[in-house]
PAZAPA-4460 file (N, C-alpha, C; in steps of 0.05 Angstrom, whole numbers, plus 32768, in hexadecimal, padded with zeros to 4 digits):
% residues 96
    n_x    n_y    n_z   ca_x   ca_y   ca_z    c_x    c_y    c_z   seq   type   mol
   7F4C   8184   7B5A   7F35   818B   7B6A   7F21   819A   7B57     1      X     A
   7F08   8195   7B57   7EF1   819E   7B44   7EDD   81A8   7B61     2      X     A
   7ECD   81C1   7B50   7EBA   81C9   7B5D   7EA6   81BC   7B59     3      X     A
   7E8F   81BB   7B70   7E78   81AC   7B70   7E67   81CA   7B7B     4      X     A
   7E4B   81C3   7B75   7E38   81C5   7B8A   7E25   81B9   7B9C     5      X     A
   7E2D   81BA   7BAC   7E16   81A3   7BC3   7DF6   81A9   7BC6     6      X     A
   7DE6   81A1   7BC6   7DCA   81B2   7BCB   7DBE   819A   7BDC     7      X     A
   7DB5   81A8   7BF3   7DA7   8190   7C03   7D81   819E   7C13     8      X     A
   7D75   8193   7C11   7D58   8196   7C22   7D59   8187   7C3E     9      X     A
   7D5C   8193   7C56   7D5E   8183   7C6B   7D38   818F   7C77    10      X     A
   7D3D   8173   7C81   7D1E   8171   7C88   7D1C   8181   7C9A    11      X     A
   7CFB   818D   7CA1   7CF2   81A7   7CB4   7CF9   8198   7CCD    12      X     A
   7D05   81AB   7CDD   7D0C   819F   7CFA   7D18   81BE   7D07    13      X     A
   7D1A   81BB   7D22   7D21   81D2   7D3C   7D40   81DF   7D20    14      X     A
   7D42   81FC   7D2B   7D59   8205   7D1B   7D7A   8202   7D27    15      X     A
   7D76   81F6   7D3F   7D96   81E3   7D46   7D94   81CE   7D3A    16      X     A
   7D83   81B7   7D38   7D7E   81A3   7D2B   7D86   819F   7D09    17      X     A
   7D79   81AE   7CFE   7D8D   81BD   7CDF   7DA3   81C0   7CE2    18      X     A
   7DAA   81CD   7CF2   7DC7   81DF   7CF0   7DD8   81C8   7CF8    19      X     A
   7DD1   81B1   7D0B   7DE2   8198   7D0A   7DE4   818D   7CF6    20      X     A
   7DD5   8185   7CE7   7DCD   8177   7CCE   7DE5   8185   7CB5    21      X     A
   7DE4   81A3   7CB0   7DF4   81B6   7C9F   7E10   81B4   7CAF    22      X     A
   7E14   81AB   7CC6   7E33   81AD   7CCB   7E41   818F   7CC7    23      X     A
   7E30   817D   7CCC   7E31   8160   7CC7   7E3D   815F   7CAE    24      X     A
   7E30   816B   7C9C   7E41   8172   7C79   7E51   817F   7C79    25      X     A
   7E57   819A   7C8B   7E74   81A7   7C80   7E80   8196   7C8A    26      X     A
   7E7F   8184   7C9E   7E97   817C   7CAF   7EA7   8164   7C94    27      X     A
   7E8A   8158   7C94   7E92   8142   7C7C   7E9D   814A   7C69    28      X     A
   7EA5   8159   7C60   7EB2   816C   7C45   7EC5   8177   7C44    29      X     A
   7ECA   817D   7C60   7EE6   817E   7C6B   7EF8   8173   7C73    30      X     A
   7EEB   815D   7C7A   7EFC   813F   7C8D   7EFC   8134   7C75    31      X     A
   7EF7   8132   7C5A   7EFA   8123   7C47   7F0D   8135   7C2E    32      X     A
   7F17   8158   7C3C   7F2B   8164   7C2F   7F1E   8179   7C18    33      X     A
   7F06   8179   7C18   7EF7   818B   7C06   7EF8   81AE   7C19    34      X     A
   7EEC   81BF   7C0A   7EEF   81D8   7C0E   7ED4   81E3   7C0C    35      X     A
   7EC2   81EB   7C1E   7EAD   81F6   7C17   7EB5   8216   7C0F    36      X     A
   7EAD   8229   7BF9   7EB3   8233   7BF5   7E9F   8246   7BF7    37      X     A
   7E86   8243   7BF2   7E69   8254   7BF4   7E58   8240   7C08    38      X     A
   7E51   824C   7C1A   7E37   823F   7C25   7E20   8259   7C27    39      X     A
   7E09   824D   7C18   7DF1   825B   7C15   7DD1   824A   7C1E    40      X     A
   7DC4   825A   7C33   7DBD   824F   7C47   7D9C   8257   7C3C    41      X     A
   7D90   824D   7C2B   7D73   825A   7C19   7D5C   8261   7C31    42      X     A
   7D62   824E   7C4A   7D52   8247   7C5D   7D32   8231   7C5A    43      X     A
   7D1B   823C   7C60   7D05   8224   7C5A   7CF5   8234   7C4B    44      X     A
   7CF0   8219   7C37   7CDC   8227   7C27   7CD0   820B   7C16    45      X     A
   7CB3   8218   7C15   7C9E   8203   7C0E   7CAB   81F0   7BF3    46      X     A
   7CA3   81D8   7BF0   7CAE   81C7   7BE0   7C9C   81CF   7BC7    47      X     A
   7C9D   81C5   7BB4   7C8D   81C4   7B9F   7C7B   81A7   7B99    48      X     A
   7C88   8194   7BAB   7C79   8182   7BB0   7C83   816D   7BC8    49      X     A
   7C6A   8157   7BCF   7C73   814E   7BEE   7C8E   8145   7BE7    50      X     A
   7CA2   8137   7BFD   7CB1   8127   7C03   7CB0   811B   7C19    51      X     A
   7CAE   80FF   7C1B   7CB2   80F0   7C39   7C98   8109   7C4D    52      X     A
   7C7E   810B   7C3C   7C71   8117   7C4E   7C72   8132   7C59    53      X     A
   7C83   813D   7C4A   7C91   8154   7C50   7C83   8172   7C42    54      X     A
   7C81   818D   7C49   7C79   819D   7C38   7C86   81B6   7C39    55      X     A
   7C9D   81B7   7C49   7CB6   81CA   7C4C   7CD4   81BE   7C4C    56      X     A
   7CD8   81C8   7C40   7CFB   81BC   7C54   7D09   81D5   7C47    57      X     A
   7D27   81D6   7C5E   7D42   81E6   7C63   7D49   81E9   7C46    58      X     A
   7D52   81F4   7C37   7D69   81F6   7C1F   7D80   8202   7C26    59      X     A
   7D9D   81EB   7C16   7DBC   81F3   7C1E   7DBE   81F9   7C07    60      X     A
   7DCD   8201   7BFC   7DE6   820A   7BEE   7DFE   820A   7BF1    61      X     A
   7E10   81ED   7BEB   7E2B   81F4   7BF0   7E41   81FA   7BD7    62      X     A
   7E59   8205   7BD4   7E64   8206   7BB8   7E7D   8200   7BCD    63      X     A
   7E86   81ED   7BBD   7E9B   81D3   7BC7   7EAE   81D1   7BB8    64      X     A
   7EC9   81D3   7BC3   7EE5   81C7   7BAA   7EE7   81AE   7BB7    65      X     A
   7EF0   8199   7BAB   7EF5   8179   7BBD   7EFC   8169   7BA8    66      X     A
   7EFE   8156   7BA1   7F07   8147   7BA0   7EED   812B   7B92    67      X     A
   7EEF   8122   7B84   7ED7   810C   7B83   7ED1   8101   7B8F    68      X     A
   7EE2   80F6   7B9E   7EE0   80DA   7BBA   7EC8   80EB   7BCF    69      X     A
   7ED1   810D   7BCE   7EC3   8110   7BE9   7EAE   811C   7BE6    70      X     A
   7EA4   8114   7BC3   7E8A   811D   7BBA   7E7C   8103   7BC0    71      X     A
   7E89   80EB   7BBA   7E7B   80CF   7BBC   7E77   80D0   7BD5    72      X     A
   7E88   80D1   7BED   7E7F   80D2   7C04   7E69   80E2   7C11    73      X     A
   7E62   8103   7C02   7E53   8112   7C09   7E3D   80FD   7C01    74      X     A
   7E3C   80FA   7BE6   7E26   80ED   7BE6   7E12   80D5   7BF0    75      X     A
   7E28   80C9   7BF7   7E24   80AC   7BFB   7E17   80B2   7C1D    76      X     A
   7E1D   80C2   7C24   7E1E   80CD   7C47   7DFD   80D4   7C45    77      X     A
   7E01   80EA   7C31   7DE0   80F3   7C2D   7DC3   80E0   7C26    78      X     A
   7DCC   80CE   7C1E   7DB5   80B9   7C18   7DAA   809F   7C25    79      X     A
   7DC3   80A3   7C40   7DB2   809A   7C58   7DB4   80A8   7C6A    80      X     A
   7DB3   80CB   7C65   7DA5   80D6   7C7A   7D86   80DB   7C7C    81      X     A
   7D7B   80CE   7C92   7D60   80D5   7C8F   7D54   80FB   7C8F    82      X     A
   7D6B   8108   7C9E   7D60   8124   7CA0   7D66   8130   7C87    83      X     A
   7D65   8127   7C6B   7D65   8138   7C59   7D53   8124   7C48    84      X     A
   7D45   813E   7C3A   7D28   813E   7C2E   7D30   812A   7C09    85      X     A
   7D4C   8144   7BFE   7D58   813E   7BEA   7D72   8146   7BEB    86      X     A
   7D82   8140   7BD8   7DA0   814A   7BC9   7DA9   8147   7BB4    87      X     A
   7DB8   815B   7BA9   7DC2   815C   7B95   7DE1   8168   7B8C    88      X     A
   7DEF   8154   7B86   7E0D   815E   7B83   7E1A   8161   7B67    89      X     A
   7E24   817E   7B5F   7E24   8187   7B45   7E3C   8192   7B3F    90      X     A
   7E43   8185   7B22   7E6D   8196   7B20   7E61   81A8   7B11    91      X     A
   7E6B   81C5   7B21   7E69   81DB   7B13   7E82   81E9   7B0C    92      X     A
   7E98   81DB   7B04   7EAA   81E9   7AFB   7EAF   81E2   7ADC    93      X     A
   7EB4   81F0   7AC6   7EB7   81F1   7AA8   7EC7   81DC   7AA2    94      X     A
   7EC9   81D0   7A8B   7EDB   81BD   7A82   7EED   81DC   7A72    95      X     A
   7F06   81D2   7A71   7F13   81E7   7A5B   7F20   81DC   7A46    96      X     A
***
């Protein structure tokens, strides 16, 4: 199991509406045997440039132990969700 970090922009919407969107992912990360270990919640904040029309969106932070499969799946999940702006999935653990 290797650490990751998850980083996702979910598009501006009502704050239940997010908070479905951010549980949609832990659930997926767990049903696929990963471990969220940090969740860090940045909240909204102006983009530095548009997206899909966009000029805010949500920031996540997740720090993840899992597995590769359920990084491919995170990802693969994330790029046909329409409620997220962007993502980015990162191994942050050292080679030794």
């Amino acid at each position: 199991m290797r650490q990751y970090e998850i980083i996702f922009i979910v598009r501006p919407m009502e704050d239940e509406q997010t908070e479905a969107v951010i549980e949609k992912f832990r659930k997926l990360i767990a049903d696929n045997g990963g471990k969220i270990d940090k969740e860090d919640k940045w909240g909204k904040r102006r983009l530095a440039y548009e997206i899909q029309k966009e000029h805010e969106g949500f920031y996540v932070l997740f720090n993840v132990t899992c597995e590769s499969a359920c990084v491919s799946e995170c990802d693969r999940v994330m790029k046909i969700t329409d409620d997220l702006l962007r993502h980015m999935i990162v191994r942050s653990d050292e080679e030794e």
